[in-house]
TITORMI-333762 format. One line per 3 residues: number of its first residue (from 1); for each residue x, y, z of N, C-alpha, C. Coordinates in steps of 0.02 Angstrom, whole numbers, m for minus. Layout:
% residues N
NUM) X Y Z X Y Z X Y Z ~ ...
% end
This chain:
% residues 334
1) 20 2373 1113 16 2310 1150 7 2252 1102 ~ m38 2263 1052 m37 2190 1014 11 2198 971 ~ 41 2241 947 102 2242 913 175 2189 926
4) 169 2202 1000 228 2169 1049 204 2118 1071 ~ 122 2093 1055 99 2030 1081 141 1988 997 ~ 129 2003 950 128 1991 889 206 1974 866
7) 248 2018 910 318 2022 881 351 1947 935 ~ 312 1947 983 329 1915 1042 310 1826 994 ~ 241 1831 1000 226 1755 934 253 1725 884
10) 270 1788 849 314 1790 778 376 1765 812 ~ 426 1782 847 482 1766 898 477 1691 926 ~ 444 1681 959 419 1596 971 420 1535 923
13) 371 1566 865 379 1509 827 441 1521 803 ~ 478 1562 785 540 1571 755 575 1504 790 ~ 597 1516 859 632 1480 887 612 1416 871
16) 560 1403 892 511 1333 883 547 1303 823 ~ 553 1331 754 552 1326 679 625 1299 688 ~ 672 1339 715 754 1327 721 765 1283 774
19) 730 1275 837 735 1208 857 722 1155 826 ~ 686 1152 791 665 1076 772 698 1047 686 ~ 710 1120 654 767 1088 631 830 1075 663
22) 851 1107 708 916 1110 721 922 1024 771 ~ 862 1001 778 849 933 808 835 867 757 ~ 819 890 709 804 854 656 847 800 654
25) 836 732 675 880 694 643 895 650 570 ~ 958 635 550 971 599 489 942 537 507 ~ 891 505 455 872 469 441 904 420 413
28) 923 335 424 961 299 400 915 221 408 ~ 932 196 356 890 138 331 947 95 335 ~ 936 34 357 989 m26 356 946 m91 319
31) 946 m97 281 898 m170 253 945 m224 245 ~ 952 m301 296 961 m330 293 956 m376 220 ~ 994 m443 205 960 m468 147 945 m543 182
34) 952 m621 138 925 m654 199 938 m678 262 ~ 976 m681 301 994 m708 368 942 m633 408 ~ 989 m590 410 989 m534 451 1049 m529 490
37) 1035 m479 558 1095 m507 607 1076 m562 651 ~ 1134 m568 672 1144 m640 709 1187 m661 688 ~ 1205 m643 618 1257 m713 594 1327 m711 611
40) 1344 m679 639 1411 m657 655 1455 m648 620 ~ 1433 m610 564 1494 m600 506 1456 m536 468 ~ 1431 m540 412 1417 m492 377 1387 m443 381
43) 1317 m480 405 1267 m434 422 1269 m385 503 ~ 1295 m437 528 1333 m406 614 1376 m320 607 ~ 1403 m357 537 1460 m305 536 1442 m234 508
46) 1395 m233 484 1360 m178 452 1315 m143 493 ~ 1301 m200 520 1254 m152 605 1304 m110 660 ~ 1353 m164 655 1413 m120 683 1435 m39 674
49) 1443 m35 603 1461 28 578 1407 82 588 ~ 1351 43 582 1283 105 586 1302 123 665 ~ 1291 95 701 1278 88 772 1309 134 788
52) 1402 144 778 1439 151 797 1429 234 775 ~ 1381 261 708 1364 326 679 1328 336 725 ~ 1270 291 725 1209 315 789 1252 328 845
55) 1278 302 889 1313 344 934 1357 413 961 ~ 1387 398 881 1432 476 878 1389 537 873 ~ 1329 519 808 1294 585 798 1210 576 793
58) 1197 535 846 1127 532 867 1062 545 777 ~ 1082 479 755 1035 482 715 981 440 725 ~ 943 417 688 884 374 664 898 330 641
61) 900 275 655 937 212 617 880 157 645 ~ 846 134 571 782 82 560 820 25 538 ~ 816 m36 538 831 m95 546 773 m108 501
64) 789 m167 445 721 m212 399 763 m271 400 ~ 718 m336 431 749 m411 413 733 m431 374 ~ 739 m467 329 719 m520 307 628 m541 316
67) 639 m557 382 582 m573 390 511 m533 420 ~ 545 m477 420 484 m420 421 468 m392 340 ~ 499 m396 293 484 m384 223 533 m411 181
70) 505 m474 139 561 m524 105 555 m499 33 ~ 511 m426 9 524 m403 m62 587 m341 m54 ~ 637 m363 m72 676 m316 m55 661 m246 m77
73) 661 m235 m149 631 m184 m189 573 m149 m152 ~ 524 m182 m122 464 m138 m84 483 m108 m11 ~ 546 m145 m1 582 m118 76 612 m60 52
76) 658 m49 5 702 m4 m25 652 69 m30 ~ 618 53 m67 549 106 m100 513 125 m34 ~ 518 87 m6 453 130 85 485 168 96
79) 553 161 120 607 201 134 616 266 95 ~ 616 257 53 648 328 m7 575 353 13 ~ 520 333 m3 460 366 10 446 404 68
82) 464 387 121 486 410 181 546 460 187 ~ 568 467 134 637 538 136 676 516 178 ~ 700 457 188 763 416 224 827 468 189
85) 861 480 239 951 518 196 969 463 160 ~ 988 412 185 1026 365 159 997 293 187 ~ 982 244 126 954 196 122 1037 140 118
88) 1035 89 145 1098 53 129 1056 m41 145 ~ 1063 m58 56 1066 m117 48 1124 m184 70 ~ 1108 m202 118 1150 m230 148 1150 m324 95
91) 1202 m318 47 1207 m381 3 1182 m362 m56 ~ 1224 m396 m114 1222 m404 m202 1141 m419 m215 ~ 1097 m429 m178 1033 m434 m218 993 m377 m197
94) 1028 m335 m167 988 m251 m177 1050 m224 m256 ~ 1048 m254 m277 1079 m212 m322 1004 m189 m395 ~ 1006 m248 m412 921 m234 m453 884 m186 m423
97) 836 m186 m354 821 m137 m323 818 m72 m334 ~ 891 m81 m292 884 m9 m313 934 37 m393 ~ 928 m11 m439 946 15 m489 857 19 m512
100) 794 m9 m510 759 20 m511 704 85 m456 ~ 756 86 m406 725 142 m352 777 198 m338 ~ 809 212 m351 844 276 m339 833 308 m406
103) 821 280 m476 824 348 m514 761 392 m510 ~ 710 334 m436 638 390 m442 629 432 m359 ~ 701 427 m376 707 479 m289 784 501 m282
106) 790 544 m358 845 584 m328 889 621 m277 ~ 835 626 m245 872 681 m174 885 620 m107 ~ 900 557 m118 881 506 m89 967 479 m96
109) 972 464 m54 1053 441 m37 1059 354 m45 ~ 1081 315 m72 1082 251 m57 1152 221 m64 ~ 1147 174 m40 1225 121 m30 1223 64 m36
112) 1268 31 m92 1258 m27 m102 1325 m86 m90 ~ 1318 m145 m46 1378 m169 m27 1373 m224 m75 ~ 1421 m242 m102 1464 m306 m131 1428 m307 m184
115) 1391 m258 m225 1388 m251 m296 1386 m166 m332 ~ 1394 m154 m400 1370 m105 m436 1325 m103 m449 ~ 1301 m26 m448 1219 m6 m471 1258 55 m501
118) 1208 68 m530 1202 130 m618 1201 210 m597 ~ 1136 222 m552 1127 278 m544 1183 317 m495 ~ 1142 373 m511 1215 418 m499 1217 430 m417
121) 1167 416 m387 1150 420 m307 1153 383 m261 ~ 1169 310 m285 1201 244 m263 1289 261 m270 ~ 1307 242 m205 1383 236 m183 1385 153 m179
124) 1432 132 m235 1431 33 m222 1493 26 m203 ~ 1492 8 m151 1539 m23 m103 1564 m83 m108 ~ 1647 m83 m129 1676 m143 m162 1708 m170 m129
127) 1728 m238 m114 1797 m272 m70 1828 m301 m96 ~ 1894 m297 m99 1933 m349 m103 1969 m395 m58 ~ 1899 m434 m50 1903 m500 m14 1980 m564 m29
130) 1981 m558 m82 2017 m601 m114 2112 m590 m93 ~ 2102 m509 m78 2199 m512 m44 2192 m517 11 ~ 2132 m526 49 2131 m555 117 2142 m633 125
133) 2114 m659 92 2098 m712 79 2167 m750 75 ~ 2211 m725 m12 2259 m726 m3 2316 m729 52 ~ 2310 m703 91 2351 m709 174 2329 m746 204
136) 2281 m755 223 2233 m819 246 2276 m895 220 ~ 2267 m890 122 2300 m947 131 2385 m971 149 ~ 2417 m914 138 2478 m916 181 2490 m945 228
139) 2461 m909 274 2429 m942 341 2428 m1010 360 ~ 2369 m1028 312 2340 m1102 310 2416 m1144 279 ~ 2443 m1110 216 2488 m1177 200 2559 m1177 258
142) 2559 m1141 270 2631 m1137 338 2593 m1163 386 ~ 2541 m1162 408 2517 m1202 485 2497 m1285 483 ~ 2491 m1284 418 2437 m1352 413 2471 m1420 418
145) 2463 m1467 458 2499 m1531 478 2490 m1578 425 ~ 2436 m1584 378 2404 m1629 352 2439 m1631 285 ~ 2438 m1557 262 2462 m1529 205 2377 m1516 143
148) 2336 m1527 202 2256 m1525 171 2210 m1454 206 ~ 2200 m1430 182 2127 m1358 211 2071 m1359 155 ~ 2041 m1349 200 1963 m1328 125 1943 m1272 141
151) 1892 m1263 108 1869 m1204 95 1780 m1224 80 ~ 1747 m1182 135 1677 m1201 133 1650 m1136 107 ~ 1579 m1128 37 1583 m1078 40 1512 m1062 61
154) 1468 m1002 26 1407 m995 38 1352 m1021 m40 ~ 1352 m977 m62 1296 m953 m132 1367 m957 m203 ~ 1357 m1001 m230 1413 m1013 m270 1407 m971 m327
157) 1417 m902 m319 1441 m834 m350 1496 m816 m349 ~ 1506 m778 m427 1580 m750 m420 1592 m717 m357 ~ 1550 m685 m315 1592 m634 m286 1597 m677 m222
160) 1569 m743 m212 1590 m794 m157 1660 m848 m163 ~ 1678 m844 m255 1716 m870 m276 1775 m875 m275 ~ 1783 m773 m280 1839 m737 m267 1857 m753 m191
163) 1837 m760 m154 1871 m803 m62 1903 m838 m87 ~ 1864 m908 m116 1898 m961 m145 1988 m940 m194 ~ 1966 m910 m231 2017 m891 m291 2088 m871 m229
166) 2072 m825 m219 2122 m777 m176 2156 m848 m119 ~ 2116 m872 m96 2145 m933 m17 2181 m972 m93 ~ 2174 m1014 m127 2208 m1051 m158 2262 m1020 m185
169) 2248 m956 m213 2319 m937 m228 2371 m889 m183 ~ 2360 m899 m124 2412 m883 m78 2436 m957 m46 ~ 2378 m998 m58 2416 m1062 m38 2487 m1078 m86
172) 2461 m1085 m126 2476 m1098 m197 2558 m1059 m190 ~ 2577 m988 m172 2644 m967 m169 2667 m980 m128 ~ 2661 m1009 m83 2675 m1019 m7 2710 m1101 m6
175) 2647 m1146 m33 2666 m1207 m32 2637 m1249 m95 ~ 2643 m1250 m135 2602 m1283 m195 2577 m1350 m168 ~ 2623 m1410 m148 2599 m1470 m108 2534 m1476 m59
178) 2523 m1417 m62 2432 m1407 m11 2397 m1434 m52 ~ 2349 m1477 m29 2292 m1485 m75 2227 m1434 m33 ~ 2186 m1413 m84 2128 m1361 m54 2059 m1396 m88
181) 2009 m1413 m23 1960 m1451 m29 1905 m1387 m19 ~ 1841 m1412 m79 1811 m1369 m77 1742 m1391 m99 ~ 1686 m1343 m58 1633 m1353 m49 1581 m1306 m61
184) 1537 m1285 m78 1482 m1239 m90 1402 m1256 m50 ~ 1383 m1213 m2 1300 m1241 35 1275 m1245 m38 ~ 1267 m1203 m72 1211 m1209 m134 1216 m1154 m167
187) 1167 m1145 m242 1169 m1100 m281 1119 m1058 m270 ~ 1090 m1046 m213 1017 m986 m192 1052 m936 m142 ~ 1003 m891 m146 1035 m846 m71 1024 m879 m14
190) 973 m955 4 955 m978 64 1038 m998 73 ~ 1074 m1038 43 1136 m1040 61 1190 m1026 95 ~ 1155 m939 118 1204 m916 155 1160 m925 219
193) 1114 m951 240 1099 m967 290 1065 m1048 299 ~ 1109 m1098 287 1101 m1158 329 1171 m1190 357 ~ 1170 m1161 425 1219 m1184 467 1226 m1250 465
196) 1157 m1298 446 1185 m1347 447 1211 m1395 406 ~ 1175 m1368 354 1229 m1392 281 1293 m1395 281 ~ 1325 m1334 299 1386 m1291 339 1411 m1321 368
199) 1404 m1373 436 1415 m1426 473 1418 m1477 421 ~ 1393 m1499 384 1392 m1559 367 1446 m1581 307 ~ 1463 m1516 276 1529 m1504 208 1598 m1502 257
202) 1591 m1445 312 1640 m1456 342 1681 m1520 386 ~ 1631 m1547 414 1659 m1621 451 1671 m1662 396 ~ 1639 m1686 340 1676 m1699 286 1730 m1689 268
205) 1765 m1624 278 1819 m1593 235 1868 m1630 299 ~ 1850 m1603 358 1904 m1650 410 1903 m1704 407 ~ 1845 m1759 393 1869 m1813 407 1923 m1829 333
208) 1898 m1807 299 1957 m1815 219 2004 m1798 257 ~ 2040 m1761 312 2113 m1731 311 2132 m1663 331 ~ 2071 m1642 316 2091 m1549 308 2092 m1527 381
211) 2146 m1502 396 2144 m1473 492 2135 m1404 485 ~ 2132 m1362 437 2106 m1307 430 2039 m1280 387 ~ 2000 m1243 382 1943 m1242 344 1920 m1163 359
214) 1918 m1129 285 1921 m1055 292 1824 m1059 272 ~ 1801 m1020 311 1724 m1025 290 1710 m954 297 ~ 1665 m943 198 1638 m899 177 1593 m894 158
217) 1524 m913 213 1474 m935 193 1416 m906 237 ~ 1425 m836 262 1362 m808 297 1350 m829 351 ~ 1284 m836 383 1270 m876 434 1276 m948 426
220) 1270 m988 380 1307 m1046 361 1381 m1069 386 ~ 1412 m1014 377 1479 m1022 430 1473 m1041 503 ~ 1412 m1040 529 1403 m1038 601 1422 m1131 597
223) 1393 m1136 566 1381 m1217 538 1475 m1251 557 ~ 1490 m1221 521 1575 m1231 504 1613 m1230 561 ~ 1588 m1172 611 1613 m1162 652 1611 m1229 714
226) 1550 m1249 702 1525 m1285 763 1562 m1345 731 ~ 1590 m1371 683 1622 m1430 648 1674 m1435 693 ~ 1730 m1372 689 1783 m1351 701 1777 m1363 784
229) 1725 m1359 810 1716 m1351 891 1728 m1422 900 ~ 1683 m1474 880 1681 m1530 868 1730 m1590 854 ~ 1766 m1553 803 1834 m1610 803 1898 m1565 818
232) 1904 m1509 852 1968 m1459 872 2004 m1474 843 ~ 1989 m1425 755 2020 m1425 714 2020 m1350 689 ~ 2046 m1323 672 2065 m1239 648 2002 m1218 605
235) 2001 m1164 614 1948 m1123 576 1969 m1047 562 ~ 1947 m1031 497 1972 m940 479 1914 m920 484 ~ 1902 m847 479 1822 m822 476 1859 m789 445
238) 1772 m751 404 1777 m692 366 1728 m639 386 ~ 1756 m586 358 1701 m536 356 1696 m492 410 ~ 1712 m527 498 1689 m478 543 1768 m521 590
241) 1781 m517 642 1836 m513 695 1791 m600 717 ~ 1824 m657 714 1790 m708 767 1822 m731 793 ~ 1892 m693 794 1937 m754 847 1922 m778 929
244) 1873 m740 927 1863 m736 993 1798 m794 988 ~ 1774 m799 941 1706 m863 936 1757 m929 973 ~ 1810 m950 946 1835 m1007 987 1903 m992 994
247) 1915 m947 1029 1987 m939 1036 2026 m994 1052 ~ 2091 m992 1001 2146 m1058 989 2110 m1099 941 ~ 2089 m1075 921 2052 m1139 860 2037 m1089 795
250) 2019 m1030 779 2007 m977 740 2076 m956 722 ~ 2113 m957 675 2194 m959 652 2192 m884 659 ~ 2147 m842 609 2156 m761 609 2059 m771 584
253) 2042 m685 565 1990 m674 550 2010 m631 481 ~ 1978 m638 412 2008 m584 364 1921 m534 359 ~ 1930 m496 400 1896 m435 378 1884 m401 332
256) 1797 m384 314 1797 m343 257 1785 m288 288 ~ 1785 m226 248 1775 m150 277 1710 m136 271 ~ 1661 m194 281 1576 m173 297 1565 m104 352
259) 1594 m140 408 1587 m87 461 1620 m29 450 ~ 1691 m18 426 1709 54 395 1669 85 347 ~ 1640 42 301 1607 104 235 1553 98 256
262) 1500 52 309 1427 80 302 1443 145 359 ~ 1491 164 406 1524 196 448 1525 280 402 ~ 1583 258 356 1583 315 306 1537 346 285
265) 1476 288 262 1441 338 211 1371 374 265 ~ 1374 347 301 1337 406 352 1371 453 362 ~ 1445 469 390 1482 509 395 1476 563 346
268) 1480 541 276 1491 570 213 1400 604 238 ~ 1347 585 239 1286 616 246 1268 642 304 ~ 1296 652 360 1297 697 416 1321 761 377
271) 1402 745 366 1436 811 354 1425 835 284 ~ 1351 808 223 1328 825 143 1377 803 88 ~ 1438 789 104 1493 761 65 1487 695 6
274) 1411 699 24 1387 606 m7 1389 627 m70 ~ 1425 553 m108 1425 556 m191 1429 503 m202 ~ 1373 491 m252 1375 391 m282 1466 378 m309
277) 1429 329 m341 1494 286 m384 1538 253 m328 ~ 1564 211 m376 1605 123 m358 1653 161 m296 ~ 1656 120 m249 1726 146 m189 1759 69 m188
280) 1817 74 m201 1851 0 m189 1882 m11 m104 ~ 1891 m68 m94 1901 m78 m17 1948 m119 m8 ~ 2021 m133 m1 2071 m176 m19 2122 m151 22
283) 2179 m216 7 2221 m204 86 2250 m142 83 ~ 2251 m79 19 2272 m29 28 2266 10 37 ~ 2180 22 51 2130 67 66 2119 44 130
286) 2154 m25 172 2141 m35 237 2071 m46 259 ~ 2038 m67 190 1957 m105 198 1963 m197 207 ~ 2015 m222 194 2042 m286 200 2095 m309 256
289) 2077 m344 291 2151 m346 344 2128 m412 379 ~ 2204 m441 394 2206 m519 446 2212 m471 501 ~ 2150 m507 563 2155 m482 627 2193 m542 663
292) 2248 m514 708 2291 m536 738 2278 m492 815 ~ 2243 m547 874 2226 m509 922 2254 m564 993 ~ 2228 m553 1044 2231 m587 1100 2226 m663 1102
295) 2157 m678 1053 2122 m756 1039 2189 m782 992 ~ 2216 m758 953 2241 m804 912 2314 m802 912 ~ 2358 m721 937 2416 m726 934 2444 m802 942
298) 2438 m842 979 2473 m871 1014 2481 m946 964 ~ 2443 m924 885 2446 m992 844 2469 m977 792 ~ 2505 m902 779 2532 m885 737 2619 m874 757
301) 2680 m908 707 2734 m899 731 2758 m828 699 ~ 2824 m800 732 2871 m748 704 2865 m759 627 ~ 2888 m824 620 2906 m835 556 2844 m849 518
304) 2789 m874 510 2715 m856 477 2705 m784 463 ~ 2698 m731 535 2670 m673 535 2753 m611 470 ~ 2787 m642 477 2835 m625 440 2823 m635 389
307) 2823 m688 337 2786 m733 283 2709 m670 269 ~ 2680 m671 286 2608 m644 278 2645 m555 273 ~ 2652 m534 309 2682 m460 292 2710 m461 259
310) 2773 m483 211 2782 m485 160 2751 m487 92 ~ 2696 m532 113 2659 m532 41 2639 m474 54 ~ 2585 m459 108 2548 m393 118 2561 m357 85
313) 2646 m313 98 2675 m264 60 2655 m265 m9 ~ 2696 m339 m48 2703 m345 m124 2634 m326 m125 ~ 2596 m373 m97 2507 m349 m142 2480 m246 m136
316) 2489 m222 m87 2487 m166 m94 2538 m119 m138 ~ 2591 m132 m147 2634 m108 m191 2629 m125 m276 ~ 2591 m175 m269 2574 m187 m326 2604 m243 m352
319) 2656 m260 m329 2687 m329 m369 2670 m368 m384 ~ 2618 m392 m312 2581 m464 m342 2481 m434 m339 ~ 2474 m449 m410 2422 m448 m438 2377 m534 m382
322) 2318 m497 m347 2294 m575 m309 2225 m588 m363 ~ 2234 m636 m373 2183 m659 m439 2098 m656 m409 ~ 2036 m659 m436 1985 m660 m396 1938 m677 m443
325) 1956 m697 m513 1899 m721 m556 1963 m799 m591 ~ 1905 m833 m596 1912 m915 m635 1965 m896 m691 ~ 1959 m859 m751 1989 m830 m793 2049 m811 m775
328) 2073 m800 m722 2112 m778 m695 2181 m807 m696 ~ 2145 m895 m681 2184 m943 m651 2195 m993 m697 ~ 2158 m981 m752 2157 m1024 m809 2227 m1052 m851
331) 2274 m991 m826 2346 m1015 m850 2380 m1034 m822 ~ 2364 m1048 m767 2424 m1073 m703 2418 m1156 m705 ~ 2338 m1157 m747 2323 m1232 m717 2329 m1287 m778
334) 2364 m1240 m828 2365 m1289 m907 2426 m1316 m889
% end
């Protein structure tokens, strides 16, 4: 009798033991940098992709703003301490971070968007913003009445620059006679969040002339946007789908593949497949793309959307090299 009481216990917890792993969920860290969401572009878009994991395969997905912990590095580190699967720095100033927090938590998964980190357990997630951009300015120089667009940006960094670089030089093949007006919120990360700075570069840029204005500037873009509402004058977004923010006034949206790779790399850690190092994201990896939807068809002609697929091709085929650093451009302009 106590034998079979014993085998019967032993049997129980068994199950118990294999239920609760077999319930166990993946743990996933999303750390905002400063805005958070709300902004309808970057940070939106990265919540997107998680969300969209949390749904498929019922994980754990923790959210950190900004303003619940503004040391990024001590947000990063709770997390790993906590045996998070995968930690994902959402923005270039988790890159320090966690180049000092993942080499002290190997078995610790992390992801880093729009910069490189060192260790071997960080996956840095790259875009090429700039052949989006590129089409964008296509776009802009075939639509524009004035023969003027600007360009508003965020945090005046290379990797905010490259928007810039890429829109001027698709203007630039398209129509050289464009002039491209240009603006920066500032040189801090607050930059990418004052909408109203944002407002205040952009109505500028219109009243100079410009009937189009591509804004790459975070929640600061919100700023841009509301310009554009204001004097119903064209606007591009980046980063996430906004044609629908003012439909007929939003030309296209050039998407980055935030929401595909923070998407992926849970994927990759559901199914153990996870491995650091650089992933590039570009119109040929289909991490870059002009959204052409319901809101905007109707401001793009045959002959534009023709124009723009063309380049498309060359740039994925390789022909045309789309520039994305200063150095770049340095010979075009002697």
């Amino acid at each position: 009798m106590r034998k079979n009481f014993l085998l019967f216990l032993f049997l129980c917890i068994s199950v118990l033991v294999i239920s609760q792993s077999s319930f166990a969920k993946i743990k996933v860290g999303l750390i905002y940098d400063v805005r958070g969401r709300g902004d309808l572009s970057f940070c939106d878009a990265a919540y997107a992709g998680a969300k969209k994991a949390e749904e498929e395969w019922d994980i754990k997905l923790t959210e950190i703003n900004p303003v619940q912990n503004t040391d990024t590095e001590m947000a990063v580190r709770r997390l790993a301490k906590l045996k998070y699967d995968l930690i994902i720095g959402v923005g270039f100033l988790f890159r320090e971070p966690m180049e000092r927090v993942a080499p002290d938590f190997p078995d610790v998964n992390f992801a880093l968007i729009d910069a490189v980190a060192k260790p071997e357990n960080v996956a840095s997630l790259i875009y090429k913003a700039h052949e989006g951009t590129f089409l964008a300015g296509v776009i802009a120089a075939m639509k524009t009445e004035t023969k003027k667009v600007g360009f508003v940006g965020g945090m005046k960094i290379p990797l905010v620059e490259a928007f810039e670089i890429g829109f001027a030089a698709g203007i630039k093949a398209t129509d050289p006679e464009v002039e491209l007006l240009v603006n920066y919120v500032g040189v801090t990360p607050q930059a990418f969040d004052d909408p109203a700075k944002g407002k205040e570069l952009a109505l500028a840029q219109y009243k100079k002339g410009a009937d189009i204005i591509i804004a790459a500037a975070g929640a600061s873009g919100l700023g841009v946007l509301e310009a554009a509402k204001e004097t119903k004058k064209y606007i591009v977004w980046v980063d996430s789908n906004g044609n629908g923010l003012l439909p007929g006034q939003v030309l296209t949206s050039i998407i980055k593949g935030v929401e595909l790779s923070v998407y992926q790399m849970i994927e990759h850690v559901v199914s153990d497949t996870f491995t650091g190092g650089v992933r590039n994201y570009g119109l040929k990896e289909g991490g870059i793309e002009y959204i052409v939807d319901k809101d905007n068809k109707s401001l793009l002609s045959a002959e534009i959307l023709k124009k723009v697929e063309e380049f498309k091709t060359k740039i994925i085929a390789g022909e045309i090299i789309v520039p994305h650093e200063r150095s770049q451009t340095k010979s075009d302009e002697k």
